[in-house]
N, C-alpha and C positions, 0 to 999 in steps of 0.2 A: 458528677464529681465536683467537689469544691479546693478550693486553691487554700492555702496555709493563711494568706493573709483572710479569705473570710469567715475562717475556721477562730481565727485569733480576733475579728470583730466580733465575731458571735461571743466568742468566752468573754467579750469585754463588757457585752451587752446583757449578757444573762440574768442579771440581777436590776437591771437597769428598765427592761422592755414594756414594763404596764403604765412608765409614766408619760402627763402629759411630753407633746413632742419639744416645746421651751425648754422644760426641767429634761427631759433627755438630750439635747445638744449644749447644756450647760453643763450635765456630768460628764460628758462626752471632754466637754472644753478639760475640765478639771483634770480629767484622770489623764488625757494625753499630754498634758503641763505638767503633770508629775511625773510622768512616764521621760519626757525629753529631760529633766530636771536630774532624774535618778543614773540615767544612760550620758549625758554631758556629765556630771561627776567621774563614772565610771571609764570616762575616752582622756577625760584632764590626766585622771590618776595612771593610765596607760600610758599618756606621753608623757609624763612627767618620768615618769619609770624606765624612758628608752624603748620604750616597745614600737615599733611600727605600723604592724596590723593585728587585726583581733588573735585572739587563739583559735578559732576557725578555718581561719584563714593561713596563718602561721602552717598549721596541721596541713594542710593542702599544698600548700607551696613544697614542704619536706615532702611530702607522699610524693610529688609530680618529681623531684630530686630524683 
């Protein structure tokens, strides 16, 4: 069995795996930079908005209610 997070490197990798290993840990860099870039946007725009915790989480909390 494989766990979610290596499920989610593989999908990150897939397009990535035949190059050299410099050029793969520099797209590596890139994509996880844009990745935190797009996710910090989206947590400002959350508190900005009053919200506290994600919708996931939110959802969870009501359910345990």
């Amino acid at each position: 069995m494989t766990s979610n997070l290596a499920e989610a490197m593989n999908s990150m990798f897939k397009d990535i795996c035949g190059l050299p290993i410099t050029a793969l840990v520099q797209a590596t860099y890139y994509k996880i930079a844009k990745l935190f870039a797009k996710r910090g946007k989206q947590l400002a725009a959350m508190l900005v908005s009053g919200q506290q915790y994600t919708e996931a989480c939110q959802d969870r909390i009501l359910d345990a209610v």
